[in-house]
N, C-alpha and C positions, 0 to 999 in steps of 0.2 A: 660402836664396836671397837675402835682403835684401841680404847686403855684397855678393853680386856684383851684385847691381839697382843700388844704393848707387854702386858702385863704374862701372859701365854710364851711370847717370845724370850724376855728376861727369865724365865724358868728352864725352860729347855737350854737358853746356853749356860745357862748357871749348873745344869746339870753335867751336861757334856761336860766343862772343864772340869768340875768335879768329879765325874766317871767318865775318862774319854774312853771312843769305843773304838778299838782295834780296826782299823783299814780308811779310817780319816779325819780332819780335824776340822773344827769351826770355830770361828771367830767373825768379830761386826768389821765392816771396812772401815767402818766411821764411827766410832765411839759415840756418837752424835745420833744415829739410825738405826734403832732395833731392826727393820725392816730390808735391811740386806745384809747378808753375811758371805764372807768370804770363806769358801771350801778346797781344803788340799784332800783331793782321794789318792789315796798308793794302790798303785796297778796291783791287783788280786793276785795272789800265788798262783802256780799253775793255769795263768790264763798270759794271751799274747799281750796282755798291759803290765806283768808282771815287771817292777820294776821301775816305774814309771810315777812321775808325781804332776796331777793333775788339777790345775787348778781351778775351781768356779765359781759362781757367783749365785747365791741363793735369794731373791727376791719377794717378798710377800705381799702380798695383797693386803689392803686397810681388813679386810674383812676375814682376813684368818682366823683360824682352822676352818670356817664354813666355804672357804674356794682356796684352794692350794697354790703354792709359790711358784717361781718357775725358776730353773734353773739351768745356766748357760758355760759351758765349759768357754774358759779366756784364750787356754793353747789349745794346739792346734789339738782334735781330736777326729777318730774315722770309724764309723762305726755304724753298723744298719738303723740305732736307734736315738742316733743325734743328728740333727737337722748340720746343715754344710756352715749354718752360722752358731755351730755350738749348742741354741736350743736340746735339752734333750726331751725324749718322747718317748716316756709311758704311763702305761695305763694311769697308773694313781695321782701321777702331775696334771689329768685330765679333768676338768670340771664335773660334779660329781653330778649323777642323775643317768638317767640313759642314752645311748651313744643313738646319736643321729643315722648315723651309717651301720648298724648293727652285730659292731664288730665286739666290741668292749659287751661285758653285764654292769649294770649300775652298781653293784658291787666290787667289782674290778679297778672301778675308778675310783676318785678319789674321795674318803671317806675326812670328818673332825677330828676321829683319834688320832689320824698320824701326826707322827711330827717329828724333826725333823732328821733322828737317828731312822726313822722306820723308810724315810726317801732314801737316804744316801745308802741302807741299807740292800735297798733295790737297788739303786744306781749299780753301786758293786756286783749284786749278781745281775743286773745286767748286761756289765761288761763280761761277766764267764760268760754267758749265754744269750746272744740275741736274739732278738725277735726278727726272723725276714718276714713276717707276713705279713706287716704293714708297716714298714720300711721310712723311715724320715729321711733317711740317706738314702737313696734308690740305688747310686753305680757304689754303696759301700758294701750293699746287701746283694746287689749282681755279682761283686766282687769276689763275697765270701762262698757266695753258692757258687760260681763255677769258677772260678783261680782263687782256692781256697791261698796258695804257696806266695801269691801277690799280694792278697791283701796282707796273710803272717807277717810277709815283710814290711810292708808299709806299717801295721800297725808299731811292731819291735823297731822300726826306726821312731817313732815320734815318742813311743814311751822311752828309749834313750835320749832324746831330744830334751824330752821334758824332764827326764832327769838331769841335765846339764844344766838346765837354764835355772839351776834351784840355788 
């Protein structure tokens, strides 16, 4: 399954640079490894990341498109639906089939089509819009629901943060 993952992979970024798509960029860390790629997302207009440049790490599994990649923000991020170690956490990065806990539809999760503009796609709005209902950051998603003016600021500090550090 590798050369056609291999093979699946070298297409997608060939694409990207060829059409990049408006709100972030990809490129391989290692010229060396289709299988991880380095991510800058720009904080989405009119959301508290507005402004903000975010960098992470896209990883794939031998077996791609058939189980999805995972991918881990490197600065600092806060957010109901990124684990406290950057992991981020939704649906479609989720192993595809049905959710043990009966939260997710096996549709929700992660399908073969996507790839790798249809994640970061997500990613983005899910920086406009989190999910607290099942929360990877727990005090990021207490945060947002009752000291909404705390987290604001916490998050508008680290998106200037991460803009500085560029």
């Amino acid at each position: 399954m590798s050369d056609q993952s291999t093979l699946l992979l070298q297409k997608q970024l060939k694409e990207l640079t060829k059409r990049p798509v408006e709100g972030f960029s990809a490129g391989l860390v290692d010229d060396n490894n289709i299988f991880e790629w380095e991510i800058m997302i720009m904080g989405p207009s009119d959301t508290l990341y507005e402004g903000g440049f975010f960098r992470a790490i896209m990883t794939f599994p031998l077996d791609y498109p058939l189980m999805p990649p995972k991918l881990r923000f490197t600065n600092d991020m806060y957010h109901p639906n990124v684990y406290p170690n950057g992991e981020v956490c939704i649906s479609i990065l989720h192993p595809p089939g049905e959710d043990k806990y009966g939260y997710e539809q096996a549709s929700e999760r992660w399908l073969p089509v996507h790839t790798v503009e249809t994640i970061l796609v997500s990613v983005i709005s899910m920086l406009s819009s989190p999910n607290d209902e099942s929360p990877a950051n727990i005090e990021a998603a207490k945060e947002w629901r009752d000291n909404y003016a705390s987290y604001k600021k916490k998050v508008q500090r680290l998106a200037r943060r991460s803009a500085e550090e560029i």
